[in-house]
C-alpha positions as CSV (number, residue, x, y, z in Angstrom):
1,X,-12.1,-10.5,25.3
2,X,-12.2,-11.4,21.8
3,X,-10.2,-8.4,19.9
4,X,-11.0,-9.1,15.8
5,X,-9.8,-6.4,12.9
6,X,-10.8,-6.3,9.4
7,X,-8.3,-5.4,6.4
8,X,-10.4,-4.1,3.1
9,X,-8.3,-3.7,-0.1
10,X,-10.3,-2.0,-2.8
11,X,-8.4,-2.9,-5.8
12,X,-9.5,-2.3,-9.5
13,X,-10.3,-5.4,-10.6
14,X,-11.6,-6.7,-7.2
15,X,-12.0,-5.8,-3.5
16,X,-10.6,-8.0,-1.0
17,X,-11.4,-8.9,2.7
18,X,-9.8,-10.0,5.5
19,X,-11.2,-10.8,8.7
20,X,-8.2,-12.1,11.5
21,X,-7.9,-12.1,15.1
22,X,-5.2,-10.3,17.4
23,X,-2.9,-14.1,18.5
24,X,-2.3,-14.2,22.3
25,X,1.4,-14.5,21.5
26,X,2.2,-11.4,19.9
27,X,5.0,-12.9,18.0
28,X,2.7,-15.2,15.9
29,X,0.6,-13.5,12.7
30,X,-3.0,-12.7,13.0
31,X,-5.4,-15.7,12.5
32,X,-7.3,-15.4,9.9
33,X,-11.2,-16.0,10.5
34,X,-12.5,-15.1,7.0
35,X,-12.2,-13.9,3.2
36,X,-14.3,-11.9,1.2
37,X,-13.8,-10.6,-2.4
38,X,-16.4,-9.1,-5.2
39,X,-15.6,-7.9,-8.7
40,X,-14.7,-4.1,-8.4
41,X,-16.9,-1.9,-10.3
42,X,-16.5,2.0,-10.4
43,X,-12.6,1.9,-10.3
44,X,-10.3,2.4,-12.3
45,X,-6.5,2.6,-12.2
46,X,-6.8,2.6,-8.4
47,X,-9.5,5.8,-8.7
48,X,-13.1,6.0,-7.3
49,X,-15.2,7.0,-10.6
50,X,-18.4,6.0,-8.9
51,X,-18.7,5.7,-5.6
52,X,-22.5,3.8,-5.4
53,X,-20.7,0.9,-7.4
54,X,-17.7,0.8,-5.6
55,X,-20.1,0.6,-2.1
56,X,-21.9,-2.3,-3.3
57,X,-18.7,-4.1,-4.4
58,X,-17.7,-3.3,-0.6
59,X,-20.7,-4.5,0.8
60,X,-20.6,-7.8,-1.2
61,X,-17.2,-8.7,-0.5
62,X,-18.0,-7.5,3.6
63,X,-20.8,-9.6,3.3
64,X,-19.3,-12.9,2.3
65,X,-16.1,-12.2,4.6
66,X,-18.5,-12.0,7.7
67,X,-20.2,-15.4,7.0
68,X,-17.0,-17.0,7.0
69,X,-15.8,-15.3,9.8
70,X,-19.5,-15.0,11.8
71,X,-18.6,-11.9,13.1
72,X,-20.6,-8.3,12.1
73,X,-18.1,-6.1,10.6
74,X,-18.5,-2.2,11.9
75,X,-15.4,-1.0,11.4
76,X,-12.5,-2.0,9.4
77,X,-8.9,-0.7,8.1
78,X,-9.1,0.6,4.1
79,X,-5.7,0.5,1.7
80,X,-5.4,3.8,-0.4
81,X,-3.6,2.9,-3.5
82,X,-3.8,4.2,-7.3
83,X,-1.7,6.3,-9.3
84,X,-2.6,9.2,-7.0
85,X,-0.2,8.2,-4.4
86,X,2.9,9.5,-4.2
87,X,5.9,10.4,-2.0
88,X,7.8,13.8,-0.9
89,X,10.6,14.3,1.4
90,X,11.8,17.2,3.4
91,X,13.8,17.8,7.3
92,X,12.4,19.3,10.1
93,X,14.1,21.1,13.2
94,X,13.2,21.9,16.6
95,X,14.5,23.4,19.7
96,X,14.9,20.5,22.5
97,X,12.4,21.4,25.1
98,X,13.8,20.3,28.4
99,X,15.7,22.5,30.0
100,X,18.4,20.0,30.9
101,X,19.0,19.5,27.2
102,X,17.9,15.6,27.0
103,X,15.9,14.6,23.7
104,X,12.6,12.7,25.3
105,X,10.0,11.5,23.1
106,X,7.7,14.4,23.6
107,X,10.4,16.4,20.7
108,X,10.4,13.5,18.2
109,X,6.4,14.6,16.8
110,X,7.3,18.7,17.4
111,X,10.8,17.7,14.8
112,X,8.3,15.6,12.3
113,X,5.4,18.3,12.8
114,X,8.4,21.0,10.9
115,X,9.4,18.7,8.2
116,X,5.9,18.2,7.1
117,X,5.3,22.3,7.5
118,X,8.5,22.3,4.9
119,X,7.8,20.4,2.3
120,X,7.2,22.5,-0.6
121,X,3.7,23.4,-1.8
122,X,3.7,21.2,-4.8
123,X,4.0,18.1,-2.7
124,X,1.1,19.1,-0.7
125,X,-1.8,21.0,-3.0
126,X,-5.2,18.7,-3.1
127,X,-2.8,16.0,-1.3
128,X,-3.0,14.6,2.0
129,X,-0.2,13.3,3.9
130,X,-1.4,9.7,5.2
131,X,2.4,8.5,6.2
132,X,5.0,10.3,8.4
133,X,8.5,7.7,8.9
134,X,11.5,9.6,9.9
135,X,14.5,8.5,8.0
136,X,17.5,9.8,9.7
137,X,18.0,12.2,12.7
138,X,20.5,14.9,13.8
139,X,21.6,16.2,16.5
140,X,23.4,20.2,16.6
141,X,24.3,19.4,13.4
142,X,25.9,15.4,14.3
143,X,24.1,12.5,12.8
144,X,22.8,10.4,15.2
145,X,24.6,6.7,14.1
146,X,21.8,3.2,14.2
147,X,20.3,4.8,17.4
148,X,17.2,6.8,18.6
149,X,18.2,10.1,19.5
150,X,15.8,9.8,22.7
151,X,18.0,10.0,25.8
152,X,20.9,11.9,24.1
153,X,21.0,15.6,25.1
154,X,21.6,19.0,22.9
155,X,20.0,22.1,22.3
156,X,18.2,21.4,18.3
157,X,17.2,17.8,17.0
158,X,16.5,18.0,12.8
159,X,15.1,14.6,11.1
160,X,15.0,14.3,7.8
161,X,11.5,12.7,6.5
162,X,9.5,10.8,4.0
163,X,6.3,11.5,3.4
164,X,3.5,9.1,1.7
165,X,1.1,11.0,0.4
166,X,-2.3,11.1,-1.6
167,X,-4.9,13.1,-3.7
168,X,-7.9,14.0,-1.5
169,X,-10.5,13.7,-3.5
170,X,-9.4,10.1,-4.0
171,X,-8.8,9.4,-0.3
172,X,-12.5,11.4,0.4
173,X,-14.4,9.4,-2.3
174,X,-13.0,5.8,-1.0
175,X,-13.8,6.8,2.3
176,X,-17.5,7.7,1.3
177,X,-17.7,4.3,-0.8
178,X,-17.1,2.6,2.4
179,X,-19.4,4.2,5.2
180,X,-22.1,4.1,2.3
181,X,-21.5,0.3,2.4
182,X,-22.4,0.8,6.1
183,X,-18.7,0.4,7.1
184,X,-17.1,3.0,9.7
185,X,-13.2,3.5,8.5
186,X,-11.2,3.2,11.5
187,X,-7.8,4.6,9.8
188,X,-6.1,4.1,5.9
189,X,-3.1,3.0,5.3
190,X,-1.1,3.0,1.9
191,X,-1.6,-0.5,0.0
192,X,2.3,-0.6,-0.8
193,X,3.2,-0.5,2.8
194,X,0.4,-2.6,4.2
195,X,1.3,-5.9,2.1
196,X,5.2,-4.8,3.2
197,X,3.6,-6.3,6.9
198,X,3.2,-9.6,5.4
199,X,4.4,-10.0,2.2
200,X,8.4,-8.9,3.6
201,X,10.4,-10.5,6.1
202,X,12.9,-8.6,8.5
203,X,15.6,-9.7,7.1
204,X,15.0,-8.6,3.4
205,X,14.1,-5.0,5.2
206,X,16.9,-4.7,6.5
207,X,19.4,-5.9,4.2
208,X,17.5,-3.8,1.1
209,X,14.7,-5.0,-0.7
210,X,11.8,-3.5,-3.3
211,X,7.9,-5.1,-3.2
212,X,6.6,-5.2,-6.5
213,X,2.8,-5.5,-6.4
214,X,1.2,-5.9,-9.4
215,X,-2.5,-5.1,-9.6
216,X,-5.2,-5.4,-12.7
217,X,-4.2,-1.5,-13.7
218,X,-1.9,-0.4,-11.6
219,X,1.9,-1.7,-10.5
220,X,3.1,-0.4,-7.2
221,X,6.6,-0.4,-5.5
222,X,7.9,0.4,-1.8
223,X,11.7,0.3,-1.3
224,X,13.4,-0.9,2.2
225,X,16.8,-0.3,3.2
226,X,17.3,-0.7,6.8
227,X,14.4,-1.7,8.2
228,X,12.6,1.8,6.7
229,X,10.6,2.0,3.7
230,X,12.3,4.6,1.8
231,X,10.7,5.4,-1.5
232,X,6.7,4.4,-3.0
233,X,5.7,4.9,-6.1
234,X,3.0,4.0,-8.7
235,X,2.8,3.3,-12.5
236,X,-0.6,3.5,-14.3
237,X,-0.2,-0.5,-15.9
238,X,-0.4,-3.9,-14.9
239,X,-2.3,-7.5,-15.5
240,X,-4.8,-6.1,-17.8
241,X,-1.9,-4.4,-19.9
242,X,-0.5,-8.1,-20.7
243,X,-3.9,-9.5,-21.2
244,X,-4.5,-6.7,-23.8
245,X,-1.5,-7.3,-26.0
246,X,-2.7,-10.7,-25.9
247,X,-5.8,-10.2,-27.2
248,X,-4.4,-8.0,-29.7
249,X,-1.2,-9.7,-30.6
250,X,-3.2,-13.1,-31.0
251,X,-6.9,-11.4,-32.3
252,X,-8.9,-13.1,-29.8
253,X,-11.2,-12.2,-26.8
254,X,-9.9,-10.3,-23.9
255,X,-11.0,-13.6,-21.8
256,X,-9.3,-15.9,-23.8
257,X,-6.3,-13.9,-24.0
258,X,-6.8,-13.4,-19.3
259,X,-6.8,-17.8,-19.8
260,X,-3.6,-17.7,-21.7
261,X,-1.6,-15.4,-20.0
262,X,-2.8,-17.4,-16.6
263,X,-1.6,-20.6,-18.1
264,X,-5.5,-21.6,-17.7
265,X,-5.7,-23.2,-21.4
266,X,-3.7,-26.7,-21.8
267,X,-2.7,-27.8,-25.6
268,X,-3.5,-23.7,-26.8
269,X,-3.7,-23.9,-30.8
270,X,-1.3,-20.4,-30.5
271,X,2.3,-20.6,-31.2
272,X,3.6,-20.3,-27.9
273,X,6.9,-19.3,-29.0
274,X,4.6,-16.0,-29.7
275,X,2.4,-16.2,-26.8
276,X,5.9,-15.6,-24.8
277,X,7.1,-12.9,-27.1
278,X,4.0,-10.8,-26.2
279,X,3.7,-11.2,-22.6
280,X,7.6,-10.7,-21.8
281,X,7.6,-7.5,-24.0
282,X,4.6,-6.1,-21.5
283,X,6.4,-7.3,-18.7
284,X,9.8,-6.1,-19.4
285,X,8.3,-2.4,-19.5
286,X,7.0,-3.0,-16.5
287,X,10.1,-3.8,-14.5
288,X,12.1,-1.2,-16.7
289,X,9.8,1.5,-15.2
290,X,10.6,0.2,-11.6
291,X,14.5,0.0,-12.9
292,X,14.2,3.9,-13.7
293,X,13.2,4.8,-10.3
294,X,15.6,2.7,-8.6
295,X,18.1,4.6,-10.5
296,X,16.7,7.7,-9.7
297,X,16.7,7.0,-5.9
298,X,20.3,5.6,-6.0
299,X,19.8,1.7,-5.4
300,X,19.6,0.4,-9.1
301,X,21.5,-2.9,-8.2
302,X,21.9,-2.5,-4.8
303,X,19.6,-4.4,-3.0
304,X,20.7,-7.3,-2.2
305,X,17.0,-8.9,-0.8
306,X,15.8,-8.2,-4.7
307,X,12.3,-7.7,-5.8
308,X,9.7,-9.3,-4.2
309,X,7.0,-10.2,-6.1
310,X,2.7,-9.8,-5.0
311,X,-0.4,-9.4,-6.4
312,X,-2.6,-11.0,-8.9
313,X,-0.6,-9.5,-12.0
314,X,2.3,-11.5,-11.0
315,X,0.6,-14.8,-11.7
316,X,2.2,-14.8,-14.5
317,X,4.8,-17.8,-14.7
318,X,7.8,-16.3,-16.4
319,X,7.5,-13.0,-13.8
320,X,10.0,-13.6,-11.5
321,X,12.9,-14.9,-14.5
322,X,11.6,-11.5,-16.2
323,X,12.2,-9.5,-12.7
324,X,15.2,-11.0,-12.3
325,X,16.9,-10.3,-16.1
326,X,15.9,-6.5,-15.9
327,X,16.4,-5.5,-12.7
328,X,19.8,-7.6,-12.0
329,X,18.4,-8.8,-9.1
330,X,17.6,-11.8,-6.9
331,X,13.8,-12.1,-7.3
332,X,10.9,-14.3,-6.2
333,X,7.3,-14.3,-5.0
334,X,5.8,-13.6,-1.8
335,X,4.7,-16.1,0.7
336,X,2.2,-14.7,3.1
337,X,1.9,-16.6,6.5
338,X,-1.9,-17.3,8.2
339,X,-1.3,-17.3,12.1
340,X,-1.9,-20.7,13.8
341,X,-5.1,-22.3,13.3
342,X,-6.3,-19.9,11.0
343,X,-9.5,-21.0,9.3
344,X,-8.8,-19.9,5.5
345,X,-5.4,-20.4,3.8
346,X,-4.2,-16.9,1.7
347,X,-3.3,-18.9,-1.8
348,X,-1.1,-16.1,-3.4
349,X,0.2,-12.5,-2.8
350,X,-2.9,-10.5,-4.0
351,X,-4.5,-10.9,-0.9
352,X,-1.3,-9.1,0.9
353,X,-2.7,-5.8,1.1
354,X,-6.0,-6.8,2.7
355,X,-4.1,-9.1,5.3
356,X,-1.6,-6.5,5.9
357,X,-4.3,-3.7,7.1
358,X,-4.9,-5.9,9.7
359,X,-1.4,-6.0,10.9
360,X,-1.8,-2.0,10.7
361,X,-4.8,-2.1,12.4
362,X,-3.5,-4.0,15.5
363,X,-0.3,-2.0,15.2
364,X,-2.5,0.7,16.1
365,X,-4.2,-0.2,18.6
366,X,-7.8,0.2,17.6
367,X,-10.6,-1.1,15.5
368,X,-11.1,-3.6,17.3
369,X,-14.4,-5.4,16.7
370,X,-15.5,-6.2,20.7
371,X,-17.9,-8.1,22.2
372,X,-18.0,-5.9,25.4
373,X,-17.5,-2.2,23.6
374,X,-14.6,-0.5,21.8
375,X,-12.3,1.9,23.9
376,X,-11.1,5.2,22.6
377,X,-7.9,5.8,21.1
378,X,-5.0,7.6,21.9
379,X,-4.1,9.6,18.6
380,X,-0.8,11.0,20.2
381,X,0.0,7.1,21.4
382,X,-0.6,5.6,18.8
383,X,1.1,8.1,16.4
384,X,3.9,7.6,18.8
385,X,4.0,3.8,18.4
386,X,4.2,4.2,14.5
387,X,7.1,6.3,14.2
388,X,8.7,4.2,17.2
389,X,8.5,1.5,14.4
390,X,10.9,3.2,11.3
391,X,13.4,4.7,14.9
392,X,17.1,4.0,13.4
């Protein structure tokens, strides 16, 4: 029984495939069958502002991913990412429901069910909440210490909660751009936490770490501290910001200036004493927004993994020196891992978000594209096997 999952990343400057197989040894990374990728049209800054053009750039990139892969694509997991994603926290509380007093997993989603009915009406008008990760649990008032609470008895269990969380209309109008592409969405995930699944390893989630993805418009950030992703956020710039003050900096055409800051044009007749000037300027904002809301959250400094580095704004050569001077810490770029024998090799970390939904989508159980039929999910288990995940 073959079990296959597809991974589609619409970005703004292009959408992005990924076709892998589920490995027989679950410790190994999906194989990957086949890529796809078309030029994005009708996005912008991570929004749908047409959905027929988005569709076809869908279908086009679909299209080539299932020649390389010869499988028919029917269903597939979809990253949500623009400036319309955000985060909110808040804690929940519930009574224990056995009578004996012992917390079973049957009271962890009734705890997380109350923190998302407190967060404050702000963090939820025209939003909808796509992530649920439980940060740190109580029990009668005592923290429980680097263990699930399941198993320990008392009469109330409080968690406190982040939530990832997006604007509807946004979340709607990608869905609709990809069943008009004749796609069924099996389940979204945020883009910030599906490259985490391939672009991190476990040790620089557990130790502390921030991935930095940098897209054409936008540049996104998840924190980990302890194995949990802690704090997302997204800032409305990225490679086409750099590629701008190029063009402007140096008065010459926007593709021109795309060639230079890729390092694309050998012997250049522009000073490149000045072609430096303008490209670290850009991308020292950058990382000084991402050094604001590391302050904000407490961990300006203290990571010690540093900033990761994905996507196909970070091409840039001096990115990770830049990273590293601003943010005061260790930083590098992402290596993603094809599982064994997989038939196309992922050549840099803008194809992390679309190899990453297929980690989500075998995390979850479903989506599978099957030879012999697909088999109903189990909301409530699988639900239960993603918060089992982010369990202190």
């Amino acid at each position: 029984m073959q079990k296959i999952v597809t991974g589609i990343d619409v970005g703004t400057h292009q959408v992005k495939v990924v076709i892998a197989r589920r490995p027989d040894n679950p410790r190994e990374a999906p194989q990957i069958l086949g890529t796809g990728y078309a030029e994005s049209r009708g996005m912008k800054q991570g929004y749908v502002i047409s959905v027929p053009d988005v569709a076809r750039s869908i279908a086009a990139a679909v299209a080539q991913a299932s020649r390389a892969a010869q499988v028919k694509v029917r269903r597939a997991y979809v990253g949500v990412g623009g400036v319309g994603l955000d985060e909110a926290f808040s804690r929940g509380e519930t009574v224990v429901e056995r009578g004996d007093s012992e917390i079973t997993s049957r009271d962890i989603p009734r705890a997380l069910s109350a923190a998302e009915g407190a967060l404050a009406p702000s963090s939820t008008l025209n939003r909808k909440v796509i992530h649920t990760i439980p940060l740190r649990y109580s029990v009668d008032g005592m923290r429980v210490m680097g263990k699930s609470p399941i198993g320990m008895k008392g009469q109330r269990i409080s968690v406190e909660t982040f939530f990832i969380t997006c604007l509807e209309r946004h979340v709607h109008d990608l869905v609709s751009a990809v069943e008009e592409a004749g796609i069924e969405v099996e389940d979204i995930a945020a883009s910030p936490l599906a490259a985490s699944f391939v672009a991190l390893n476990k040790m620089q989630k557990r130790v502390g770490c921030v991935l930095v993805n940098i897209g054409s418009e936008t540049l996104s950030i998840i924190v980990f501290e302890d194995s949990i992703p802690m704090s997302v956020r997204v800032f409305p710039v990225g490679g086409t910001d750099i590629t701008n003050d190029l063009a402007l900096g140096l008065r010459i055409s926007p593709e021109e200036a795309e060639q230079l800051k890729s390092g694309a044009v050998l012997g250049s007749t522009y000073p490149k004493r000045k072609i430096d000037d303008l490209i670290s300027k850009r991308v020292s904002d950058m990382f000084k927004l991402v050094e604001a809301h590391l302050k904000k959250i407490g961990k300006n400094e203290l990571l010690p993994a540093g900033v990761i580095l994905s996507g196909g704004g970070s091409s840039v050569h001096t990115m990770s020196d830049l990273a590293k001077a601003v943010l005061h810490l260790p930083s590098r770029f992402a290596m993603l891992s094809e599982g064994t024998n997989s038939r196309v090799e992922l050549k840099d970390g803008s194809w992390a978000v679309a190899y990453g939904l297929t980690i989500w989508g075998f995390t979850q159980g479903s989506g599978f594209e099957n030879q012999e039929g697909g088999g109903a999910r189990d909301a409530l288990q699988a639900a239960w096997r993603w918060f089992k995940k982010f369990l202190p």
